[in-house]
N, C-alpha and C positions, 0 to 999 in steps of 0.2 A: 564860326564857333571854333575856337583853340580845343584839342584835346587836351583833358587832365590826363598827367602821371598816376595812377592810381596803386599804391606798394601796398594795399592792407588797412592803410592807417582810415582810411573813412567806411568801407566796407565791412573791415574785419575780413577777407579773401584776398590771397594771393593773387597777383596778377596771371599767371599761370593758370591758378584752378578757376578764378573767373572764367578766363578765357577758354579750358576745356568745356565750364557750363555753358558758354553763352554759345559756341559751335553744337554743341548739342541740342540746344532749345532751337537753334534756327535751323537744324539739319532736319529733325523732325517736323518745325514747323514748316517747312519747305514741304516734307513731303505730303502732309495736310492739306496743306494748297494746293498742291498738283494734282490732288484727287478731283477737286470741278476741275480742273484745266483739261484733264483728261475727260469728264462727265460733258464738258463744254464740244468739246471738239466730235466724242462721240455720237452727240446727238446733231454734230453740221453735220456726221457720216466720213470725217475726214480721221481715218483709220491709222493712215502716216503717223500726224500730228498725235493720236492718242497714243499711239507706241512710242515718239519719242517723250511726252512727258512720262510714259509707264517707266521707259529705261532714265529720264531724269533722277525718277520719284525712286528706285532702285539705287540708285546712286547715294540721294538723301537718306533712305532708312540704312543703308551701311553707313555714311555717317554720322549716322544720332547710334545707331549699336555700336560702333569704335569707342566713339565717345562717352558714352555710359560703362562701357568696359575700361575704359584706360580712368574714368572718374573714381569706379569703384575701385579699384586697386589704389590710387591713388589718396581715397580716402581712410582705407583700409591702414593703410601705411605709414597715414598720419597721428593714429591713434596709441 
């Protein structure tokens, strides 16, 4: 499957602000998921492995709040 160029023109969004929504929608959804991955491993009793999805999942919600911050301004700014 070829990537499309996408400028706006079939969207109506910039390739840019696509691109901040779409890190945001997957940063958050990232860290959604990691909530069973952590509930998973919790209940093997395997403690490690829930700490490291907790500090993944830490990672994800700083990058969906980046992202929703730099949106907003960006949106702001459009206006």
């Amino acid at each position: 499957m070829s990537a499309v160029e996408e400028t706006g023109q079939t969207t109506g969004t910039k390739d840019k602000t696509y691109n901040i929504i779409w890190f945001t929608e997957a940063s958050l959804s990232n860290a959604l998921k990691l909530e069973a991955y952590i509930a998973d491993a919790e209940r093997d009793g395997d403690q490690e492995l829930a700490e490291f999805f907790r500090k993944a999942q830490a990672v994800s919600r700083k990058g969906g709040e980046l992202g929703k911050k730099l949106l907003a301004t960006r949106i702001s700014n459009d206006s």
